[in-house]
C-alpha positions as CSV (number, residue, x, y, z in Angstrom):
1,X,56.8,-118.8,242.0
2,X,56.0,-116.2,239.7
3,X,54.1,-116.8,236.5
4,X,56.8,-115.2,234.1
5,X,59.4,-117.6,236.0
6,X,56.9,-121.0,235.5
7,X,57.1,-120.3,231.5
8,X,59.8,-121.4,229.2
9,X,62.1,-118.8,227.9
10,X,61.3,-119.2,224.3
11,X,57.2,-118.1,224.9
12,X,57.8,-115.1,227.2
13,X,58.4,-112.9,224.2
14,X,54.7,-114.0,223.5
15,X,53.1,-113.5,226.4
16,X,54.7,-110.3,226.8
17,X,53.4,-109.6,223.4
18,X,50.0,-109.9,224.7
19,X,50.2,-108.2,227.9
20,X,51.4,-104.9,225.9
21,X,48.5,-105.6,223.6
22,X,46.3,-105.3,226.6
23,X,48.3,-102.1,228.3
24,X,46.9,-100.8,224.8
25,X,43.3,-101.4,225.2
26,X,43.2,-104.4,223.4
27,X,40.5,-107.3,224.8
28,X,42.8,-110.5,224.9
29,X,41.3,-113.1,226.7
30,X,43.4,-115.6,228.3
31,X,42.1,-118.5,226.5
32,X,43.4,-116.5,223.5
33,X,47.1,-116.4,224.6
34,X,47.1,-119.8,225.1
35,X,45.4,-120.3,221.3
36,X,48.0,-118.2,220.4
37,X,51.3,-119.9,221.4
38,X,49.4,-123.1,220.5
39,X,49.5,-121.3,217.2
40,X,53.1,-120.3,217.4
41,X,53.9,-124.0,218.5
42,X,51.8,-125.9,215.3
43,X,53.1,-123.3,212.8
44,X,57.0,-123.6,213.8
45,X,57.4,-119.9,211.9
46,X,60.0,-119.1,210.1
47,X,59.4,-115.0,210.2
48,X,57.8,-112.4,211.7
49,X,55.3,-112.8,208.8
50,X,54.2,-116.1,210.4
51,X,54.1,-114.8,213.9
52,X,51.8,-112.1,212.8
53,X,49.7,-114.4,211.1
54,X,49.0,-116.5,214.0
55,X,48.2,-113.1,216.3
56,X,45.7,-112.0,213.8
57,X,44.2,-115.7,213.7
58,X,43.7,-116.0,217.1
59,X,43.3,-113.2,219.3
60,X,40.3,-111.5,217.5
61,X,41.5,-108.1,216.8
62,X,39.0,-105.3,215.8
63,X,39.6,-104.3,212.3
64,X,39.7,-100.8,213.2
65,X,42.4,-101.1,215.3
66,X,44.6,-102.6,212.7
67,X,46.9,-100.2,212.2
68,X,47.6,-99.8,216.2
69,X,48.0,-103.8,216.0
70,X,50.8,-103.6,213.3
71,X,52.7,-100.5,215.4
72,X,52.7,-102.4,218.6
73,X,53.9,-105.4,216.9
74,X,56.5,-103.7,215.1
75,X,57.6,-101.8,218.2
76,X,57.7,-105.2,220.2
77,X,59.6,-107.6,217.5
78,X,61.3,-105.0,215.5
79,X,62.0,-102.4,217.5
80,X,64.2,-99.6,215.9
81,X,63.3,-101.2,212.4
82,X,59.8,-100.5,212.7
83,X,59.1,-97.2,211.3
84,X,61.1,-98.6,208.2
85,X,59.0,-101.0,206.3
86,X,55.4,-99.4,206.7
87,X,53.8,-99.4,203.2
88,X,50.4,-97.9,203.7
89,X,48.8,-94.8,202.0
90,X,48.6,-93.4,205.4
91,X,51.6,-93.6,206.4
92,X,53.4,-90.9,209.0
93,X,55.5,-88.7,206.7
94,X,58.8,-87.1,206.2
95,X,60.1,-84.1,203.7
96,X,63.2,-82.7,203.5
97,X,63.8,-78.9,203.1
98,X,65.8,-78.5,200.3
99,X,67.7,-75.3,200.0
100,X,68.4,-74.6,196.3
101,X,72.2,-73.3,195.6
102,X,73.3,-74.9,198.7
103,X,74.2,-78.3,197.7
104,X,78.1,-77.9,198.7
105,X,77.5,-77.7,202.6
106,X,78.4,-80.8,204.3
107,X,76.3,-81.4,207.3
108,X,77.7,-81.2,210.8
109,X,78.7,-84.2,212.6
110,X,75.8,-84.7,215.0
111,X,78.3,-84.8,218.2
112,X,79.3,-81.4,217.2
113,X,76.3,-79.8,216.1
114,X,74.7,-77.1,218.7
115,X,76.2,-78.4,221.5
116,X,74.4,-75.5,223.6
117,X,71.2,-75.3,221.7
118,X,71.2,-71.4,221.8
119,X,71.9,-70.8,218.3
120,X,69.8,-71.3,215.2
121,X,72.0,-73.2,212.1
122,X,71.4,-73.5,208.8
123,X,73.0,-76.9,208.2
124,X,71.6,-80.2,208.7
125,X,72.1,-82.7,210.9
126,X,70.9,-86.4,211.6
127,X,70.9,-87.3,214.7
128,X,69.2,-90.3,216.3
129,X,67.4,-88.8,219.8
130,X,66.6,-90.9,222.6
131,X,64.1,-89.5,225.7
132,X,64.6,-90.2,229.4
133,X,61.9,-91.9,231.3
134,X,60.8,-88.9,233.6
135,X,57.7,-88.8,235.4
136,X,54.1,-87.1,234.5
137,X,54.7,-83.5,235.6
138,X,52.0,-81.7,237.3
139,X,51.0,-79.7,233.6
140,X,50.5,-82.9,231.5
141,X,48.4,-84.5,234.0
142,X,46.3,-81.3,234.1
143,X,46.1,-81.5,230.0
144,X,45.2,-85.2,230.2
145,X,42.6,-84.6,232.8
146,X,41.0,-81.0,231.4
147,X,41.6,-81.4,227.3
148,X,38.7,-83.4,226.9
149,X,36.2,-80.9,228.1
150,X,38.1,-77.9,227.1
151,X,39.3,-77.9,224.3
152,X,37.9,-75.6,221.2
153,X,34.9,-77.0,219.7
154,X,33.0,-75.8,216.7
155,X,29.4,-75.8,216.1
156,X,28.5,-79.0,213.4
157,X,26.0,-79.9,211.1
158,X,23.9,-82.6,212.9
159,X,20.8,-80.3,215.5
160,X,19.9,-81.7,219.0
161,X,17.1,-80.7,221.3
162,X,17.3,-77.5,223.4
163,X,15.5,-75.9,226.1
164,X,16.4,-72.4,223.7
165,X,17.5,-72.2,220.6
166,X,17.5,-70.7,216.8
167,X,15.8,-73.7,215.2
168,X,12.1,-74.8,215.6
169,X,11.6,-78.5,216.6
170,X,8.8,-78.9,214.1
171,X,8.3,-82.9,215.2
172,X,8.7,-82.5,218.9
173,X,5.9,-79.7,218.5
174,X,3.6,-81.7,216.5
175,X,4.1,-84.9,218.6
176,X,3.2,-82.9,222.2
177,X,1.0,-81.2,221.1
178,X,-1.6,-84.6,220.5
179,X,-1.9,-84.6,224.1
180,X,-3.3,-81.6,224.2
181,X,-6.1,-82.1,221.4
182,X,-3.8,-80.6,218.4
183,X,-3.7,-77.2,220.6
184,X,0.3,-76.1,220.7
185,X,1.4,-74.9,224.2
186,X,5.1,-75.0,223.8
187,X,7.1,-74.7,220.7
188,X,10.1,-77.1,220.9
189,X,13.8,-76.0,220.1
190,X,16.7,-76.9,218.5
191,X,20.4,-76.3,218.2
192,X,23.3,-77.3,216.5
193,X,25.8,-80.3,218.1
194,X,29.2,-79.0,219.0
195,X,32.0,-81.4,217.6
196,X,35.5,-81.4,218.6
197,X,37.6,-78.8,216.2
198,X,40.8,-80.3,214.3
199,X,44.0,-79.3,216.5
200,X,47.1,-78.8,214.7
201,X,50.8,-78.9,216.6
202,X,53.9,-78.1,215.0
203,X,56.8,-78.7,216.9
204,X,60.3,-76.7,216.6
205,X,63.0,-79.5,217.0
206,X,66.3,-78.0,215.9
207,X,69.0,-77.2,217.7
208,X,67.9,-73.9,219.3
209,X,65.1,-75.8,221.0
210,X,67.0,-78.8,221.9
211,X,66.7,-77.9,225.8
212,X,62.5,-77.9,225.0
213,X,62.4,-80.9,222.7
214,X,61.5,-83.7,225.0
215,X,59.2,-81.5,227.5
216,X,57.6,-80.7,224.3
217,X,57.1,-84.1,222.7
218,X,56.0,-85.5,226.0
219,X,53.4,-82.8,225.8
220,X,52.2,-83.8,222.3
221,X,51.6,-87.4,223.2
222,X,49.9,-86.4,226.1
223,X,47.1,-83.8,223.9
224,X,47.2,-87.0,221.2
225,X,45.9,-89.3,223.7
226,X,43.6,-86.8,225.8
227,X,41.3,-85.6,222.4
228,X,40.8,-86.5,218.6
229,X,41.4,-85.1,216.1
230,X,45.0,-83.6,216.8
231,X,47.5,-83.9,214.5
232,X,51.3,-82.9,215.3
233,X,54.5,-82.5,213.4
234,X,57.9,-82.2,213.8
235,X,60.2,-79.4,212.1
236,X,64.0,-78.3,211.8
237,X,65.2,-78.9,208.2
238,X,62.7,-82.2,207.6
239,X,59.1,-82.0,208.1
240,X,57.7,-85.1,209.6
241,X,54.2,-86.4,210.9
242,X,54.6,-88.1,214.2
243,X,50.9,-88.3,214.8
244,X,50.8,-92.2,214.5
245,X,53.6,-93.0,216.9
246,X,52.2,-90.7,219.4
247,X,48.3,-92.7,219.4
248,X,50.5,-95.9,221.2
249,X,49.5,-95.9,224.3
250,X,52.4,-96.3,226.4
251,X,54.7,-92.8,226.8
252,X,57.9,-94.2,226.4
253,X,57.2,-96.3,223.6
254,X,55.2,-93.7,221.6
255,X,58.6,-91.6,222.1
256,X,60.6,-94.2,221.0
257,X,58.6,-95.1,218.0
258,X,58.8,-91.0,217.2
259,X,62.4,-90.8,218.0
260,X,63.0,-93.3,215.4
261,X,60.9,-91.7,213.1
262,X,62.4,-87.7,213.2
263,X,66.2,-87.4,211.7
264,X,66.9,-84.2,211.9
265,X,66.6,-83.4,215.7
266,X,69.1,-81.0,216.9
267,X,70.1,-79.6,213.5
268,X,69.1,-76.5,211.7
269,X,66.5,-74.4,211.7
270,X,64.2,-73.1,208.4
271,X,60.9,-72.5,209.5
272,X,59.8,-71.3,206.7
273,X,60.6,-73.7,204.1
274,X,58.9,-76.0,206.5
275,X,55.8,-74.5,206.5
276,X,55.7,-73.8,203.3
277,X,56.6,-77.8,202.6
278,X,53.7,-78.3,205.0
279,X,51.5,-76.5,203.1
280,X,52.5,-77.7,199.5
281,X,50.9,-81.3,200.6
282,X,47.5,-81.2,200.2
283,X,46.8,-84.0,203.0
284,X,48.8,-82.2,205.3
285,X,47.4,-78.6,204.4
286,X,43.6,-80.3,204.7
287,X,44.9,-80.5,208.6
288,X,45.1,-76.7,209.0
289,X,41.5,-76.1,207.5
290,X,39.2,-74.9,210.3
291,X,41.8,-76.0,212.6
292,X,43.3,-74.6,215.9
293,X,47.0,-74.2,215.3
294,X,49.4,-74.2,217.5
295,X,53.3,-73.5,216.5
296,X,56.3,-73.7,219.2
297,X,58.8,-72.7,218.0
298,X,61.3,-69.8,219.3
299,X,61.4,-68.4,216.0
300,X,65.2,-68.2,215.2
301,X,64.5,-68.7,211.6
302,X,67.9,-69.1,209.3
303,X,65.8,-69.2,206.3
304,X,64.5,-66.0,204.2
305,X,61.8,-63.6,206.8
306,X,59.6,-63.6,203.7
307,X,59.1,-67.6,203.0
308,X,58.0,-67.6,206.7
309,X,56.0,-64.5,206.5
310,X,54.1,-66.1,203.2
311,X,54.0,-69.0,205.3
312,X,52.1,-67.6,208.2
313,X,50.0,-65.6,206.1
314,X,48.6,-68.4,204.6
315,X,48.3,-70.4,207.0
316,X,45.9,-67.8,209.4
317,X,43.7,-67.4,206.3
318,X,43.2,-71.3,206.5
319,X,43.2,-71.8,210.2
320,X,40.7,-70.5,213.2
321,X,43.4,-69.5,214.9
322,X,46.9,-69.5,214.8
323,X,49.4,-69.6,218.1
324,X,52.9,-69.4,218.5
325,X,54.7,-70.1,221.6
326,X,58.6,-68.9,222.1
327,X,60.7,-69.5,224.9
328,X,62.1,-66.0,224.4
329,X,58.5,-64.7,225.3
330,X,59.4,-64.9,229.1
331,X,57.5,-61.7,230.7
332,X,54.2,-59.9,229.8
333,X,56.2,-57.1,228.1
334,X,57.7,-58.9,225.6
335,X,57.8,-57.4,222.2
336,X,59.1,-59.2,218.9
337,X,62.8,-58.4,218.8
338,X,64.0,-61.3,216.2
339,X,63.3,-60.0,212.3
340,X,61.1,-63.2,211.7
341,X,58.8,-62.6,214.8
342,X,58.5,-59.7,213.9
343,X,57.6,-60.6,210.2
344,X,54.8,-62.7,211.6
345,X,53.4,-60.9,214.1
346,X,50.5,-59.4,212.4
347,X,49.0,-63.0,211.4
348,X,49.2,-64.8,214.6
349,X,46.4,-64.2,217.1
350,X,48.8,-65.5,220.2
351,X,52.5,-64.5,220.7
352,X,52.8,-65.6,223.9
353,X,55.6,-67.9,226.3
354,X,56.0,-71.4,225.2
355,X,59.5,-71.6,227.6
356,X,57.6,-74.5,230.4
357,X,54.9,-76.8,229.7
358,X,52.6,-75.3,232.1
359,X,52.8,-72.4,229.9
360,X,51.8,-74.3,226.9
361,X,49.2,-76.2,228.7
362,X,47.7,-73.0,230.1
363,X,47.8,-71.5,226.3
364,X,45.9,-75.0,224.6
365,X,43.2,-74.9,227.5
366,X,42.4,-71.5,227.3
367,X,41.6,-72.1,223.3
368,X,38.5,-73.2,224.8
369,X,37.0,-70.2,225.6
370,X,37.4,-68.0,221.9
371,X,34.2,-67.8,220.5
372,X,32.9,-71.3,218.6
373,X,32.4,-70.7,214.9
Protein backbone atom coordinates (compact mmCIF):
# COMPACT_ATOMS: atom_id res chain seq x y z
CA UNK A 1 0.00 0.00 0.00
CA UNK A 2 1.10 3.34 -1.00
CA UNK A 3 2.29 5.94 1.48
CA UNK A 4 -0.21 8.70 0.37
CA UNK A 5 -3.04 5.93 0.85
CA UNK A 6 -1.57 4.85 4.70
CA UNK A 7 -2.17 8.68 5.72
CA UNK A 8 -5.47 10.17 6.88
CA UNK A 9 -7.15 12.53 4.56
CA UNK A 10 -7.05 15.48 6.72
CA UNK A 11 -2.69 15.55 6.69
CA UNK A 12 -2.23 14.88 2.98
CA UNK A 13 -2.71 18.59 2.22
CA UNK A 14 0.48 18.71 4.61
CA UNK A 15 2.61 16.44 3.37
CA UNK A 16 1.95 17.54 0.01
CA UNK A 17 2.81 20.90 1.25
CA UNK A 18 6.20 19.63 1.97
CA UNK A 19 6.88 17.59 -0.94
CA UNK A 20 6.33 20.82 -3.24
CA UNK A 21 8.52 22.61 -0.75
CA UNK A 22 11.17 20.14 -1.62
CA UNK A 23 10.41 20.06 -5.73
CA UNK A 24 11.46 23.82 -4.90
CA UNK A 25 14.83 23.22 -3.50
CA UNK A 26 13.93 23.44 -0.09
CA UNK A 27 15.96 20.94 2.51
CA UNK A 28 12.99 19.27 4.53
CA UNK A 29 14.04 16.55 6.40
CA UNK A 30 11.55 13.90 7.23
CA UNK A 31 11.84 14.23 10.91
CA UNK A 32 10.66 17.73 10.10
CA UNK A 33 7.31 16.80 8.43
CA UNK A 34 6.47 14.74 11.10
CA UNK A 35 7.40 17.97 13.65
CA UNK A 36 5.38 19.69 11.49
CA UNK A 37 1.87 17.93 11.46
CA UNK A 38 2.73 17.30 15.25
CA UNK A 39 2.67 21.08 15.08
CA UNK A 40 -0.50 21.24 13.11
CA UNK A 41 -2.10 18.63 15.51
CA UNK A 42 -0.98 20.56 19.10
CA UNK A 43 -2.02 24.01 17.62
CA UNK A 44 -5.64 22.90 16.25
CA UNK A 45 -5.35 26.32 13.81
CA UNK A 46 -7.91 28.17 13.11
CA UNK A 47 -6.22 29.95 9.83
CA UNK A 48 -3.89 29.86 7.44
CA UNK A 49 -2.02 32.31 9.77
CA UNK A 50 -1.57 29.37 12.19
CA UNK A 51 -0.58 26.87 9.64
CA UNK A 52 2.08 29.10 8.49
CA UNK A 53 3.30 29.62 11.80
CA UNK A 54 3.84 26.13 12.51
CA UNK A 55 5.79 25.63 8.85
CA UNK A 56 8.11 28.37 9.77
CA UNK A 57 8.60 26.78 13.41
CA UNK A 58 9.48 23.66 12.31
CA UNK A 59 10.94 23.01 9.10
CA UNK A 60 13.94 25.42 9.32
CA UNK A 61 13.58 27.55 6.41
CA UNK A 62 16.57 29.88 5.18
CA UNK A 63 15.71 33.35 5.64
CA UNK A 64 16.58 34.24 2.26
CA UNK A 65 14.27 32.12 0.78
CA UNK A 66 11.45 33.70 2.55
CA UNK A 67 9.70 35.20 0.09
CA UNK A 68 9.76 31.88 -2.18
CA UNK A 69 8.31 30.13 1.16
CA UNK A 70 5.34 32.63 1.29
CA UNK A 71 4.57 32.13 -2.76
CA UNK A 72 4.62 28.45 -2.53
CA UNK A 73 2.43 28.55 0.40
CA UNK A 74 0.10 30.93 -1.08
CA UNK A 75 0.01 29.03 -4.36
CA UNK A 76 -0.59 25.64 -2.39
CA UNK A 77 -3.49 26.89 0.30
CA UNK A 78 -4.71 29.88 -1.51
CA UNK A 79 -4.42 29.31 -4.84
CA UNK A 80 -6.09 31.88 -7.17
CA UNK A 81 -6.10 34.29 -4.06
CA UNK A 82 -2.56 34.39 -3.73
CA UNK A 83 -1.30 37.17 -5.70
CA UNK A 84 -3.97 39.27 -3.75
CA UNK A 85 -2.93 39.85 -0.28
CA UNK A 86 0.98 40.33 -0.70
CA UNK A 87 1.99 43.52 1.25
CA UNK A 88 5.72 43.76 0.80
CA UNK A 89 7.81 46.71 -0.64
CA UNK A 90 8.80 44.37 -3.26
CA UNK A 91 6.05 43.37 -4.46
CA UNK A 92 5.45 42.25 -8.34
CA UNK A 93 3.65 45.30 -9.86
CA UNK A 94 0.82 46.40 -11.93
CA UNK A 95 0.00 50.01 -13.84
CA UNK A 96 -2.63 50.76 -15.85
CA UNK A 97 -2.26 52.78 -19.09
CA UNK A 98 -4.53 55.50 -18.85
CA UNK A 99 -5.54 57.14 -21.94
CA UNK A 100 -6.57 60.80 -21.18
CA UNK A 101 -9.99 61.89 -23.12
CA UNK A 102 -10.97 58.40 -23.42
CA UNK A 103 -12.86 57.74 -20.32
CA UNK A 104 -16.37 56.91 -22.28
CA UNK A 105 -15.11 53.62 -23.95
CA UNK A 106 -16.56 50.60 -22.35
CA UNK A 107 -14.29 47.71 -22.53
CA UNK A 108 -14.98 44.71 -24.61
CA UNK A 109 -16.43 41.69 -23.07
CA UNK A 110 -13.46 39.38 -22.84
CA UNK A 111 -15.41 36.47 -24.98
CA UNK A 112 -15.60 38.86 -27.70
CA UNK A 113 -12.58 40.65 -27.66
CA UNK A 114 -9.87 39.61 -30.62
CA UNK A 115 -11.26 36.52 -31.18
CA UNK A 116 -8.51 36.01 -34.06
CA UNK A 117 -5.63 37.87 -32.42
CA UNK A 118 -4.63 39.50 -35.79
CA UNK A 119 -5.67 42.90 -34.95
CA UNK A 120 -4.27 45.46 -32.60
CA UNK A 121 -7.37 47.29 -30.29
CA UNK A 122 -7.27 50.10 -28.46
CA UNK A 123 -9.81 49.03 -25.79
CA UNK A 124 -9.31 47.11 -22.70
CA UNK A 125 -9.98 44.06 -21.73
CA UNK A 126 -9.76 41.69 -18.50
CA UNK A 127 -9.46 38.54 -19.07
CA UNK A 128 -8.42 35.76 -16.73
CA UNK A 129 -5.78 33.39 -18.95
CA UNK A 130 -5.10 29.90 -18.22
CA UNK A 131 -1.88 27.82 -19.98
CA UNK A 132 -2.03 24.23 -21.13
CA UNK A 133 0.45 21.82 -19.68
CA UNK A 134 2.58 21.18 -22.91
CA UNK A 135 5.85 19.65 -22.93
CA UNK A 136 9.62 21.37 -22.90
CA UNK A 137 10.09 21.99 -26.57
CA UNK A 138 13.42 21.40 -28.06
CA UNK A 139 14.29 25.53 -27.86
CA UNK A 140 13.65 25.99 -24.15
CA UNK A 141 15.57 23.06 -23.17
CA UNK A 142 18.44 24.51 -25.31
CA UNK A 143 17.99 28.07 -23.31
CA UNK A 144 17.91 26.15 -20.03
CA UNK A 145 20.96 24.12 -20.85
CA UNK A 146 23.14 27.15 -22.85
CA UNK A 147 21.90 30.55 -20.96
CA UNK A 148 24.08 30.01 -18.15
CA UNK A 149 27.32 30.19 -20.08
CA UNK A 150 26.11 32.43 -22.79
CA UNK A 151 24.53 34.89 -21.87
CA UNK A 152 25.97 38.71 -22.07
CA UNK A 153 28.27 39.41 -19.33
CA UNK A 154 30.00 42.64 -18.53
CA UNK A 155 33.31 43.31 -17.22
CA UNK A 156 32.96 44.18 -12.99
CA UNK A 157 34.73 45.92 -10.53
CA UNK A 158 36.35 43.11 -8.40
CA UNK A 159 40.24 41.93 -10.57
CA UNK A 160 41.31 38.20 -10.63
CA UNK A 161 44.56 36.66 -11.67
CA UNK A 162 45.52 36.20 -15.38
CA UNK A 163 48.04 34.61 -17.28
CA UNK A 164 47.68 38.27 -19.51
CA UNK A 165 46.26 41.15 -18.72
CA UNK A 166 46.11 45.17 -18.28
CA UNK A 167 46.69 45.27 -14.61
CA UNK A 168 50.05 44.44 -12.72
CA UNK A 169 49.65 41.89 -9.89
CA UNK A 170 51.85 43.97 -7.58
CA UNK A 171 51.46 41.20 -4.48
CA UNK A 172 51.78 38.05 -6.59
CA UNK A 173 55.07 39.81 -7.98
CA UNK A 174 56.51 40.68 -4.68
CA UNK A 175 55.49 37.31 -3.06
CA UNK A 176 57.44 35.04 -6.05
CA UNK A 177 59.76 36.82 -6.34
CA UNK A 178 61.31 35.84 -2.40
CA UNK A 179 62.18 32.63 -3.93
CA UNK A 180 64.24 34.01 -6.08
CA UNK A 181 66.43 36.27 -3.64
CA UNK A 182 64.14 39.57 -4.29
CA UNK A 183 65.18 39.23 -8.14
CA UNK A 184 61.72 39.52 -10.35
CA UNK A 185 61.52 37.00 -13.20
CA UNK A 186 57.85 37.21 -14.06
CA UNK A 187 55.54 40.12 -13.54
CA UNK A 188 52.11 38.77 -12.49
CA UNK A 189 48.69 39.90 -14.09
CA UNK A 190 45.53 40.89 -13.52
CA UNK A 191 42.04 41.30 -15.01
CA UNK A 192 38.82 42.36 -14.22
CA UNK A 193 35.89 39.51 -13.13
CA UNK A 194 33.06 39.26 -15.70
CA UNK A 195 29.63 39.33 -13.85
CA UNK A 196 26.45 38.43 -15.33
CA UNK A 197 24.66 41.69 -17.06
CA UNK A 198 20.97 42.58 -16.00
CA UNK A 199 18.51 41.06 -18.75
CA UNK A 200 15.39 42.82 -19.35
CA UNK A 201 12.16 41.08 -21.12
CA UNK A 202 9.17 42.73 -22.00
CA UNK A 203 6.49 40.77 -23.20
CA UNK A 204 3.67 41.90 -25.81
CA UNK A 205 0.42 40.22 -24.34
CA UNK A 206 -2.52 41.85 -26.18
CA UNK A 207 -4.62 40.50 -28.44
CA UNK A 208 -2.50 40.68 -31.60
CA UNK A 209 -0.11 38.31 -29.86
CA UNK A 210 -2.50 36.10 -28.27
CA UNK A 211 -1.40 33.01 -30.66
CA UNK A 212 2.45 33.81 -29.11
CA UNK A 213 1.50 34.53 -25.53
CA UNK A 214 1.95 31.25 -23.84
CA UNK A 215 5.11 30.01 -26.13
CA UNK A 216 6.40 33.25 -24.98
CA UNK A 217 5.75 33.11 -21.18
CA UNK A 218 6.92 29.57 -21.16
CA UNK A 219 10.07 31.07 -22.54
CA UNK A 220 10.46 33.75 -19.84
CA UNK A 221 10.21 31.29 -16.99
CA UNK A 222 12.57 29.15 -18.63
CA UNK A 223 15.55 32.35 -19.03
CA UNK A 224 14.16 33.32 -15.11
CA UNK A 225 15.26 30.02 -13.95
CA UNK A 226 18.36 29.37 -16.23
CA UNK A 227 20.34 32.98 -15.15
CA UNK A 228 20.06 35.94 -12.50
CA UNK A 229 19.46 38.79 -12.85
CA UNK A 230 16.48 38.80 -15.54
CA UNK A 231 13.74 40.66 -15.01
CA UNK A 232 10.44 40.32 -17.29
CA UNK A 233 7.21 42.19 -17.76
CA UNK A 234 4.14 41.87 -19.24
CA UNK A 235 2.41 44.61 -21.53
CA UNK A 236 -1.05 45.40 -23.45
CA UNK A 237 -2.89 48.27 -21.71
CA UNK A 238 -1.44 47.28 -17.92
CA UNK A 239 2.18 47.08 -17.25
CA UNK A 240 2.93 44.27 -14.79
CA UNK A 241 6.13 42.60 -13.22
CA UNK A 242 5.81 38.86 -13.38
CA UNK A 243 9.33 38.34 -12.37
CA UNK A 244 8.44 36.75 -8.86
CA UNK A 245 5.92 34.31 -10.10
CA UNK A 246 8.20 33.11 -12.68
CA UNK A 247 11.39 32.28 -9.82
CA UNK A 248 8.76 29.21 -8.56
CA UNK A 249 10.19 26.38 -9.62
CA UNK A 250 7.58 24.33 -11.01
CA UNK A 251 6.42 25.54 -14.88
CA UNK A 252 2.97 25.17 -14.46
CA UNK A 253 2.64 26.70 -11.31
CA UNK A 254 4.90 29.72 -12.04
CA UNK A 255 2.23 30.20 -15.01
CA UNK A 256 -0.48 29.90 -12.91
CA UNK A 257 0.77 32.24 -10.19
CA UNK A 258 1.48 34.82 -13.46
CA UNK A 259 -1.81 34.13 -15.00
CA UNK A 260 -3.35 35.29 -11.90
CA UNK A 261 -1.28 38.13 -11.65
CA UNK A 262 -1.74 39.84 -15.53
CA UNK A 263 -5.49 41.25 -16.26
CA UNK A 264 -5.30 42.50 -19.30
CA UNK A 265 -4.27 39.52 -21.54
CA UNK A 266 -5.82 39.45 -24.86
CA UNK A 267 -6.94 43.18 -24.89
CA UNK A 268 -5.45 46.16 -26.49
CA UNK A 269 -2.43 47.20 -27.45
CA UNK A 270 -0.39 50.77 -26.41
CA UNK A 271 3.06 50.12 -26.48
CA UNK A 272 4.02 53.20 -25.95
CA UNK A 273 2.24 54.32 -23.02
CA UNK A 274 3.62 51.20 -21.55
CA UNK A 275 6.97 51.94 -21.90
CA UNK A 276 6.82 55.12 -21.15
CA UNK A 277 4.73 53.90 -17.68
CA UNK A 278 7.82 51.63 -17.45
CA UNK A 279 10.06 54.16 -17.48
CA UNK A 280 8.23 56.71 -15.20
CA UNK A 281 9.03 54.19 -12.18
CA UNK A 282 12.28 54.61 -11.03
CA UNK A 283 12.62 50.87 -9.71
CA UNK A 284 11.49 49.61 -12.80
CA UNK A 285 13.60 52.08 -15.06
CA UNK A 286 16.86 51.08 -12.66
CA UNK A 287 16.15 47.53 -14.49
CA UNK A 288 16.99 48.93 -17.99
CA UNK A 289 20.39 50.55 -16.83
CA UNK A 290 23.31 48.70 -18.30
CA UNK A 291 20.92 46.04 -19.14
CA UNK A 292 20.29 43.81 -22.24
CA UNK A 293 16.76 44.46 -23.39
CA UNK A 294 14.80 42.41 -25.10
CA UNK A 295 11.11 43.55 -26.41
CA UNK A 296 8.63 41.03 -28.23
CA UNK A 297 6.31 42.48 -29.35
CA UNK A 298 4.79 42.66 -33.12
CA UNK A 299 4.64 46.19 -32.95
CA UNK A 300 0.92 46.96 -33.90
CA UNK A 301 0.91 49.95 -31.71
CA UNK A 302 -2.77 51.77 -31.37
CA UNK A 303 -1.26 54.41 -29.27
CA UNK A 304 0.45 57.71 -30.76
CA UNK A 305 4.09 56.57 -33.10
CA UNK A 306 5.70 59.36 -31.19
CA UNK A 307 5.08 58.14 -27.25
CA UNK A 308 6.63 54.93 -28.52
CA UNK A 309 9.32 56.52 -30.48
CA UNK A 310 10.27 58.74 -27.19
CA UNK A 311 9.96 55.54 -25.57
CA UNK A 312 12.51 53.70 -27.48
CA UNK A 313 14.76 56.48 -27.61
CA UNK A 314 15.14 56.56 -24.16
CA UNK A 315 15.26 53.48 -23.43
CA UNK A 316 18.54 52.67 -26.00
CA UNK A 317 20.31 55.61 -24.30
CA UNK A 318 19.84 53.63 -20.95
CA UNK A 319 20.22 50.16 -22.12
CA UNK A 320 23.45 48.14 -23.77
CA UNK A 321 21.33 46.98 -26.19
CA UNK A 322 18.03 47.02 -27.20
CA UNK A 323 16.07 43.97 -29.28
CA UNK A 324 12.87 43.69 -30.65
CA UNK A 325 11.39 40.56 -31.92
CA UNK A 326 8.06 40.65 -34.31
CA UNK A 327 6.36 37.84 -35.67
CA UNK A 328 5.83 39.88 -38.79
CA UNK A 329 9.71 39.68 -39.28
CA UNK A 330 9.38 36.27 -41.04
CA UNK A 331 12.31 36.32 -43.85
CA UNK A 332 15.69 38.00 -44.01
CA UNK A 333 14.33 40.73 -46.30
CA UNK A 334 12.01 42.12 -44.06
CA UNK A 335 11.85 45.82 -43.96
CA UNK A 336 9.64 47.92 -41.31
CA UNK A 337 6.25 48.28 -43.07
CA UNK A 338 3.99 49.29 -39.83
CA UNK A 339 4.39 53.29 -39.03
CA UNK A 340 5.61 52.43 -35.40
CA UNK A 341 8.39 49.96 -36.60
CA UNK A 342 9.25 52.13 -38.60
CA UNK A 343 9.36 54.99 -35.95
CA UNK A 344 11.71 52.85 -33.86
CA UNK A 345 13.94 51.46 -36.13
CA UNK A 346 16.75 53.73 -35.82
CA UNK A 347 17.16 52.98 -31.80
CA UNK A 348 16.94 49.28 -31.76
CA UNK A 349 20.16 47.47 -32.50
CA UNK A 350 18.02 44.05 -33.49
CA UNK A 351 14.84 44.02 -35.60
CA UNK A 352 14.74 40.69 -36.19
CA UNK A 353 11.82 37.41 -36.13
CA UNK A 354 10.35 36.75 -32.79
CA UNK A 355 7.31 34.44 -34.70
CA UNK A 356 8.89 30.73 -32.88
CA UNK A 357 10.76 30.35 -29.80
CA UNK A 358 13.68 28.88 -31.43
CA UNK A 359 13.85 32.20 -32.99
CA UNK A 360 13.96 33.98 -29.80
CA UNK A 361 16.20 31.57 -28.19
CA UNK A 362 18.62 31.82 -31.13
CA UNK A 363 18.41 35.86 -30.74
CA UNK A 364 19.04 35.78 -26.44
CA UNK A 365 22.08 33.36 -27.03
CA UNK A 366 23.66 35.15 -29.59
CA UNK A 367 23.66 38.37 -27.12
CA UNK A 368 26.54 36.63 -25.89
CA UNK A 369 28.88 37.33 -28.36
CA UNK A 370 28.52 41.54 -28.72
CA UNK A 371 31.41 43.01 -27.34
CA UNK A 372 31.50 43.03 -23.19
CA UNK A 373 31.56 46.64 -21.92
Amino acid sequence: MSTELQLPRGARIFVSFVTLLRANAFAVAPEQTTAFLTAIELLGPRDLGDIRQAALATLALPPERRVTFDRLFDLHFRGSEAVEHTDDGEDDEAVRLQEEGRGDEEPLPSDDANESGLTATRTEALVERRFAQLSTSEALRRLSREAPRRLPRRRGHRRMRARRGPFADLRRTLRDSVRSDGEILRLGHMKRRQRPRKFLLLIDVSGSMKSRTEENMKLAHALVQAAPNVEVFTFGTRLTRVTRALRVKRREQALSAAAHLVSDWDGGTRIGDALQAFLAVPRFGGYARGAAVVIVSDGLERGEPDALRDAVAKLSRRAWRVSWLTPLASGPRFRPQTEALVAIERFVDDLVDGGSSASIVALVLALGRRRVA
